[in-house]
N, C-alpha and C positions, 0 to 999 in steps of 0.2 A: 672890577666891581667897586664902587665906589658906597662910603656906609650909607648913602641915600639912596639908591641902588636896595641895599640888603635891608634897609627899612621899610621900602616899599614892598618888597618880595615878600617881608615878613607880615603887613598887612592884608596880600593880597592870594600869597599861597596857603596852603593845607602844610600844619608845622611839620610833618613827615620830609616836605619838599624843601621848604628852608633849612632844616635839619641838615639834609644831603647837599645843599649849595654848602652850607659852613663849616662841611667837615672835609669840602671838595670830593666827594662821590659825587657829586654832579658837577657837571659843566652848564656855564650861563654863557651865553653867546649874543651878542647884538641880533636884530630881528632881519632874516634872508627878507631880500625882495626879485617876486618874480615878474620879469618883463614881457612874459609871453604864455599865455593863458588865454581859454575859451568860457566865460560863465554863461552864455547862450541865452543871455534875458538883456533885453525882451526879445521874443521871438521864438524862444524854444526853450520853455521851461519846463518841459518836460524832461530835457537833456541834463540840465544843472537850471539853477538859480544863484544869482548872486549872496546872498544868504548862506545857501549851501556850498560854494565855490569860495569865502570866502573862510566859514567856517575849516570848509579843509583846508586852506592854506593855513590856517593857527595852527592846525594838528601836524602840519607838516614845518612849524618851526618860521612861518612867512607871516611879517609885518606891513607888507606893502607888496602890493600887485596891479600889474596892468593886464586888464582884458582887451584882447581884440576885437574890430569893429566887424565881423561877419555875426551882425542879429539882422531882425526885422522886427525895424527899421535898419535900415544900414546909415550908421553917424555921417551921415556926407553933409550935414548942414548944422545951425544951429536947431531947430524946430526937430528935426529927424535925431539929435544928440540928449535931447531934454528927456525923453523917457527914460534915459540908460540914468540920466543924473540923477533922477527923481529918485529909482529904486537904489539905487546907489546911496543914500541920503537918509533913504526910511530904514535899506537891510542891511549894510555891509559890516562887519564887527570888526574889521582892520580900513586901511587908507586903502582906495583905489585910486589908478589914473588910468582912466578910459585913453584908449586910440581914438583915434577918425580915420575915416578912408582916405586914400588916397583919391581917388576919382568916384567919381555919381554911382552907385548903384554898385560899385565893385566891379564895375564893366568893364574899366580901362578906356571907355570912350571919351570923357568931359572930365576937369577937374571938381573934385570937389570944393566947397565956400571954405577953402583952408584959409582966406584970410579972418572972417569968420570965428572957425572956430579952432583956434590957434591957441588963445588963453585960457581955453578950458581942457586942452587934451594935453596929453605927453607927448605924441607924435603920430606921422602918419603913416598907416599903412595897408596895403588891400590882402593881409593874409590869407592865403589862402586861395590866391591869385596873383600871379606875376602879372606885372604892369608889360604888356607882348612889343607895345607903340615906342619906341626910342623916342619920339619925340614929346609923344605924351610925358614919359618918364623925366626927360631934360627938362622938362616944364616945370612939372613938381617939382624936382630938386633945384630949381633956377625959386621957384614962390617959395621952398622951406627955407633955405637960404637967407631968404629975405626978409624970412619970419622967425628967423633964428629956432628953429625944429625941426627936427631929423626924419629922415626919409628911413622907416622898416622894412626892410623886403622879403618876402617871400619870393623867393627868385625861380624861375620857373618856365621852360619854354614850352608850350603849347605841344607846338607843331612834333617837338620829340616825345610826346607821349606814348601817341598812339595804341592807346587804351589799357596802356598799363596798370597795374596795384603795386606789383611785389620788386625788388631789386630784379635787373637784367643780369641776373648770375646763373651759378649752377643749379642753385635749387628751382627757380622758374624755370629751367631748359626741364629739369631732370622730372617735374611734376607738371607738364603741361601749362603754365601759368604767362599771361602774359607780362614781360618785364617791363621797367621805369628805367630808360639807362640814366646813366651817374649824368653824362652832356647837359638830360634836361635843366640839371641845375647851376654845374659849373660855367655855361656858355651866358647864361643869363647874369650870373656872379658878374664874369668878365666885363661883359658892357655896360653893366651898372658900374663897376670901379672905374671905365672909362670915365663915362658920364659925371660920378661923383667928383673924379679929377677938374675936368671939363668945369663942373660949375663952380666947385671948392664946398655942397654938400654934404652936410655931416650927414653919414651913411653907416646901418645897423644892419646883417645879412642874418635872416631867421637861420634855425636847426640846420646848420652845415650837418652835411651826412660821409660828403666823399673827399678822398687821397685832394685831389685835384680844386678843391672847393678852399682847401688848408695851403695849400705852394699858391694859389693865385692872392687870396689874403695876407698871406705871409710879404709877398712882392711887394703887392699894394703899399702893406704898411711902413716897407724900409723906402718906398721910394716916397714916402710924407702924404699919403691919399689919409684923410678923415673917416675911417672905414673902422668898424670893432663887430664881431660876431659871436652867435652865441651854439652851444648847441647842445644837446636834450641827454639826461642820463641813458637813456636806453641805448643810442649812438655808441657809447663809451665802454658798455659792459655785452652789448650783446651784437651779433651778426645774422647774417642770411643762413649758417649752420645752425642757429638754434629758431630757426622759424618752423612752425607747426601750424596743421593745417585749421586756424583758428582765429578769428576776427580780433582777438587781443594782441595778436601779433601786427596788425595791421594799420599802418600809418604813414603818411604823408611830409617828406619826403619818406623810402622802405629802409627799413633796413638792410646795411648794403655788406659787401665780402670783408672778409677779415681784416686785407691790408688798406682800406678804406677807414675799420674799426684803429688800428694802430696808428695810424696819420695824426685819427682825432686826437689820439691820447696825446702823442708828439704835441698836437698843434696846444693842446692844454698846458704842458709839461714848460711850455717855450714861451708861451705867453701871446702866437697865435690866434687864439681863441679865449677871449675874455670874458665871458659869462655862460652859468649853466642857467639854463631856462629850459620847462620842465615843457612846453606846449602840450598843457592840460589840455586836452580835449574830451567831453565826456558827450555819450551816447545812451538811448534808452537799452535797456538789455535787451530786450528782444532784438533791435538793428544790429545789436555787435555776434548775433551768433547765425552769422550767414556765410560764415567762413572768410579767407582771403578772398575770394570774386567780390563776393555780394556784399561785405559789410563795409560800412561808412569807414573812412581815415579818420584815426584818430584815438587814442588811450587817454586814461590818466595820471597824474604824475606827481603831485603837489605832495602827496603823504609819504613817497616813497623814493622821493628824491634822495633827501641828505641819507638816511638809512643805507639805500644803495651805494651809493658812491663813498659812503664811508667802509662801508666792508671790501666792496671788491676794487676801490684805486687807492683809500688811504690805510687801514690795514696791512695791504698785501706791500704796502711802499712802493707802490708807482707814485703818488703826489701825495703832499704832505696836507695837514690837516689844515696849516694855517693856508695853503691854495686853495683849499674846498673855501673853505671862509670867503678868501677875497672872491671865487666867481659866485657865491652866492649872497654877497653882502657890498664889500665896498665898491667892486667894480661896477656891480648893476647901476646901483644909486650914484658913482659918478658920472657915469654915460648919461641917466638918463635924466639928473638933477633931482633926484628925489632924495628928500632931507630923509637921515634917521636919527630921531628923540631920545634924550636920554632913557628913558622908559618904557623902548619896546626890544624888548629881550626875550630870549627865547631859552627856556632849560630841558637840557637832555642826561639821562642815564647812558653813556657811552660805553656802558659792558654790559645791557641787557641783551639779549640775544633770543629772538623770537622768529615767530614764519609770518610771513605777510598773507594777510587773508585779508579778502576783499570789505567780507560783511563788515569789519571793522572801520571803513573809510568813512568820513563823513558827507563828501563827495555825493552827488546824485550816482556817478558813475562808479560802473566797477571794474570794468576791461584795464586789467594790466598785465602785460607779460610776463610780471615780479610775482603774482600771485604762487604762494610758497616756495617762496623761496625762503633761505632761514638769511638773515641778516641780524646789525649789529648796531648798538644805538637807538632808544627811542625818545622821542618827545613827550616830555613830563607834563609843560605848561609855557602857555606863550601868554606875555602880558603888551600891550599895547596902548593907548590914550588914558591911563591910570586904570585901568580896570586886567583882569584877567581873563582874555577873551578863550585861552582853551588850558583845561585841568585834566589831566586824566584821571578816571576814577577810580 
């Protein structure tokens, strides 16, 4: 903390809050940024708004975020990218950097005008859809290449779906439910690290879930492939033994068996796996209580990120706190080149200990599977472009 730093804090906080920064009862932290986020505008504002999506990343300790390109419009062009900037411009109370698709429509059929619009996104990617065409895929990462920005994948085989929701484990055999096997994702991993090789693509692999998603990345990376991934706190703290039969459990990639859950820790612990990204995804309440069959993929995550992973991996001494740090702070922003300001900082009380309830989120959405749970840590105040974009009351 620098005294320009604590000068600002002191213009901009409530003296309770500078109080606790100066006597070190609180911790100030550079501002987390999240790489993998849904604010669903335009297109479905009903789900989140920008506005709303960003405000909860303040609360959640986040100075910078990239939302993904599944709106409608879908950003595959510049003309089709312009609304998402417009509101972006008028609402967002932190920095955003939009994605673009990779291909037209999210279809995987045509590329998208990536050359286009290149200077205006972070990167590209069809989340939320695996690119199925190898050659289609080769394509893009031959024109990112070229455009010096990275290929994000949601990696994902089709054909091994087969109408799955929940993990192909014991609790789908044991509850009638159809499963998602681990394949769908690691087989697609595999021939994008080809591919990535193949063109020298710098290559991001969304929410790794399974054992096999962490020893193919692991390979990749001693053998010099341009590859870093990221993957979601719920991955890390929970399994297929604590799924209930409840839409808040429910999300894309599932969550998978135990030794699936301990790889990821491993792949954290080792440096594997370089960024926690929360794949916010929020849903109107009524779609998320149709149970596992019926409801949409997708939770939310941005408020309840650091909280969790500070209680159940840096607490308990599986990773240390200065790791939590680097995958939500210096790693993201050097992957993905996003600057951080001397003055977007983030202060937390690190021995508050509360239960997490929804009504509290600022989030449109409220589907979390963390909902009461007691955790440790809360976010006081986040400051960003000289102002104080979130106080708690």
């Amino acid at each position: 903390m620098t005294k320009r730093n604590i000068d600002q804090l002191k213009k901009l906080l409530p003296k309770n809050i500078t109080e606790g920064i100066l006597s070190s009862k609180y911790a100030v932290f550079p501002g987390f940024c999240e790489v993998h986020a849904h604010l669903r505008e335009p297109g479905f504002s009903y789900k989140e708004t920008i506005q709303a999506g960003t405000m909860a990343a303040a609360h959640g300790g986040y100075t910078a975020i990239c939302p993904m390109p599944n709106l409608d419009p879908v950003p595959d062009s510049l003309e089709t990218l312009q609304p998402q900037l417009d509101i972006i411009a008028r609402d967002a109370v932190i920095p955003v950097y939009p994605y673009a698709a990779i291909t037209k429509g999210e279809k995987g059929e045509k590329l998208a005008d990536m050359e286009a619009l290149a200077p205006h996104v972070i990167a590209f990617s069809d989340d939320g859809h695996g690119v199925q065409n190898d050659d289609m895929m080769r394509a893009a990462m031959v024109m990112a290449k070229s455009l010096d920005k990275m290929i994000v994948a949601h990696c994902e085989v089709n054909d091994l779906l087969h109408g799955g929701y929940i993990h192909d484990g014991v609790y789908a055999k044991e509850h009638g439910h159809a499963g998602i096997c681990s394949e769908s994702e690691w087989k697609e991993i595999e021939r994008d690290i080809a591919l990535a090789k193949e063109t020298g693509c710098a290559f991001h692999v969304c929410h790794i879930s399974c054992k096999e998603s962490v020893e193919l990345i692991r390979k990749a990376k001693a053998e010099g492939v341009d590859i870093t991934c990221e993957t979601a706190p719920h991955y890390l703290v929970l399994d297929e033994n604590d799924l209930q039969e409840d839409g808040r459990f429910k999300m894309n990639p599932p969550l998978r068996g135990r030794e699936d859950r301990l790889a990821l820790i491993e792949g954290v612990k080792d440096g594997t796996i370089d960024i926690l990204a929360t794949d916010h995804a929020p849903h109107g309440a009524e779609e998320k209580t149709r149970g596992l069959k019926g409801s949409p993929f997708g939770i939310v995550g941005l408020e309840t990120a650091f909280p969790v992973i500070y209680t159940k991996l840096v607490k308990t001494g599986v990773i240390t706190l200065e790791r939590l740090l680097e995958l939500l702070i210096e790693a993201p922003r050097k992957r993905f080149g996003i600057p951080l300001k001397e003055d977007e900082l983030t202060v937390w009380d690190l021995d508050e200990e509360y239960e997490v309830d929804p009504a509290e989120f600022l989030s449109k959405g409220r589907a979390t599977p963390f909902a009461g749970w007691r955790v440790q840590g809360r976010c006081l105040a986040t400051v960003c472009g000289g102002r104080a974009v979130y106080v708690r009351e």
